[in-house]
TORFI-624442 format. One record per residue (C-alpha): residue in three letters; x, y, z negated. Coordinates in steps of 0.5 Angstrom, whole numbers, padded with zeros to 4 digits, always signed. Layout:
% TORFI-624442
ALAXYZ ...
//
This chain:
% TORFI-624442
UNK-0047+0228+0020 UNK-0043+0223+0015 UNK-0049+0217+0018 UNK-0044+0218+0025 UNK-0038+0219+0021 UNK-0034+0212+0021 UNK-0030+0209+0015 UNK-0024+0212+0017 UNK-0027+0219+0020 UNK-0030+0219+0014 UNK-0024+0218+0009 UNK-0019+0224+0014 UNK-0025+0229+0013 UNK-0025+0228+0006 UNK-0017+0227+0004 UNK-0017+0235+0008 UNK-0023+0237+0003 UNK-0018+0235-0002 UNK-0012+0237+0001 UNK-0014+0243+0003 UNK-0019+0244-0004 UNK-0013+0242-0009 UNK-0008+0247-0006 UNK-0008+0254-0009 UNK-0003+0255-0006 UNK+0002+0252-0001 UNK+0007+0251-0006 UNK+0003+0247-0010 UNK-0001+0240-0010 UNK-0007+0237-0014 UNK-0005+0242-0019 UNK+0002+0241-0020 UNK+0007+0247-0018 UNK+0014+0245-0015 UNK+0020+0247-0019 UNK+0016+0246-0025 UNK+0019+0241-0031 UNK+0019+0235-0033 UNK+0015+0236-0039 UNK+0010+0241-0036 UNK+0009+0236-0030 UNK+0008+0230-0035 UNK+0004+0233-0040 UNK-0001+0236-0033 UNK-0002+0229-0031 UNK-0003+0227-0037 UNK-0009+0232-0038 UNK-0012+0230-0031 UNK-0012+0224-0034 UNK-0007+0221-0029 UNK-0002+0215-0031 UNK+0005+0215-0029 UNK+0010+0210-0031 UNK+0018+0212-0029 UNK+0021+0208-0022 UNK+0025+0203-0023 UNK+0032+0204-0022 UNK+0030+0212-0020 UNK+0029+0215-0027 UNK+0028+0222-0024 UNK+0022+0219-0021 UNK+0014+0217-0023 UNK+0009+0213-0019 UNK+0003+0213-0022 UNK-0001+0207-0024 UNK-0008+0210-0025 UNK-0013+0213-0020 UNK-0014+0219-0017 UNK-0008+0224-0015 UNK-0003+0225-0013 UNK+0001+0217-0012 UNK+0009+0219-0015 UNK+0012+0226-0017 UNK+0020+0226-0016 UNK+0025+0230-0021 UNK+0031+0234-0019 UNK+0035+0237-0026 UNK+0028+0237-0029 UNK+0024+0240-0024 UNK+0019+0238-0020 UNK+0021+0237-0013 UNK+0017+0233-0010 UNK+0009+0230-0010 UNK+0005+0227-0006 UNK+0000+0222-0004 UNK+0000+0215+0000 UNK-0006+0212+0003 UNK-0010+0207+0008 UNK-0011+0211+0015 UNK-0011+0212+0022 UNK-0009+0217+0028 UNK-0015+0221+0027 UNK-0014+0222+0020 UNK-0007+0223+0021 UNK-0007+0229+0026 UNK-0013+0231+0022 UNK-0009+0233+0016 UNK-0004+0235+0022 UNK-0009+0240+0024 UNK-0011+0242+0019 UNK-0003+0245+0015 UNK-0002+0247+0023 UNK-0007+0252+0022 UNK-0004+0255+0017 UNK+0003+0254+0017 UNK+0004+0254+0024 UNK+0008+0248+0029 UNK+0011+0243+0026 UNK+0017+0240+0027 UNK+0016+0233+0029 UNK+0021+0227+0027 UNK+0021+0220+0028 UNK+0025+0214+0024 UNK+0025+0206+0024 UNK+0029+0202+0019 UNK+0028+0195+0016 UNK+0026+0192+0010 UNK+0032+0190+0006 UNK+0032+0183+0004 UNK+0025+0181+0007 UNK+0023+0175+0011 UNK+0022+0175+0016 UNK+0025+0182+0018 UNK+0020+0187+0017 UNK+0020+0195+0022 UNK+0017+0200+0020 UNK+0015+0206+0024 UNK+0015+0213+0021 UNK+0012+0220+0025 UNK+0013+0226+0021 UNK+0011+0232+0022 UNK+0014+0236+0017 UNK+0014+0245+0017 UNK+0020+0249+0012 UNK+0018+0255+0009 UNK+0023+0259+0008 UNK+0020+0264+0004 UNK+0016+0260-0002 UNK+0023+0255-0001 UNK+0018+0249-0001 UNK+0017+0244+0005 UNK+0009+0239+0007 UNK+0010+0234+0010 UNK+0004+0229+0013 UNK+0007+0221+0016 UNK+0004+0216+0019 UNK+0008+0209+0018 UNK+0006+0203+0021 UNK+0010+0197+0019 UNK+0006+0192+0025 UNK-0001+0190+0020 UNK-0003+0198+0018 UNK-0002+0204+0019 UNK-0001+0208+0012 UNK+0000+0216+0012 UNK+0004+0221+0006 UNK+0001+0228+0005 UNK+0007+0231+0001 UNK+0009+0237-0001 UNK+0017+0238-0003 UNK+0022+0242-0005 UNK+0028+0238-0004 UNK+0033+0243-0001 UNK+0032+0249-0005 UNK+0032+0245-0011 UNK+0037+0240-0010 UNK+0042+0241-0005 UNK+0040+0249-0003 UNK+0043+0256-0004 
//
């Protein structure tokens, strides 16, 4: 089955594997729980054996420098807010992963956004599709993007809790 696979067949299937494989449960990704603290967040990666380094200019978010997991983990009042993962993709891996949350989180709510490069040139576009489901109940929100900056399509698997976390009751 994986011979008729192409590259990028290949990859979504995978990263559905992954996806679906590293959460225990909706709330949580590549083992990380939202709402956890800072220090058990770090001290986790740091046993899974991922490396993170803070954000310049944002010291309530890491990016990691490693391989493997999740590429950045957000913090707000010393909770994990957000994690989530980047990576080279297309339409099909995209729906894919898509599909794949819709099946048990139900109809996304869908969004797009075009923004522009600060201090770029030439100007650069980018092109984001979101689909996105609020879970009231266990106060987290996935989301899976596609972006498109006119040379590649990129897509974010993320989970957040930004509105409970941050701004919410």
């Amino acid at each position: 089955m994986f011979q008729m696979l192409g590259g990028s067949a290949l990859i979504a299937a995978a990263m559905t594997l992954a996806v679906a494989a590293s959460t225990a449960n909706a709330a949580e990704h590549f083992g990380f729980t939202l709402g956890m603290s800072q220090g058990d967040a770090l001290a986790l990666a740091k046993r899974n054996g991922y490396e993170f380094e803070p954000t310049p200019g944002s010291p309530d978010s890491y990016f990691q420098v490693g391989h493997g997991g999740p590429d950045f983990l957000s913090f707000c009042g010393s909770r994990l807010f957000a994690v989530g993962q980047t990576f080279d993709g297309d339409f099909p891996a995209f729906i894919g992963l898509v599909r794949e949350r819709q099946a048990r989180l139900g109809e996304p709510i869908w969004k797009v956004e075009q923004s522009y490069a600060s201090g770029v040139q030439p100007l650069q576009q980018f092109s984001i599709l979101k689909a996105q489901w609020d879970d009231t109940v266990g106060r987290f929100r996935p989301e899976v993007s596609l972006m498109s900056d006119g040379k590649g399509l990129r897509i974010t698997a993320s989970y957040n809790a930004h509105k409970y976390l941050c701004n919410g009751p």
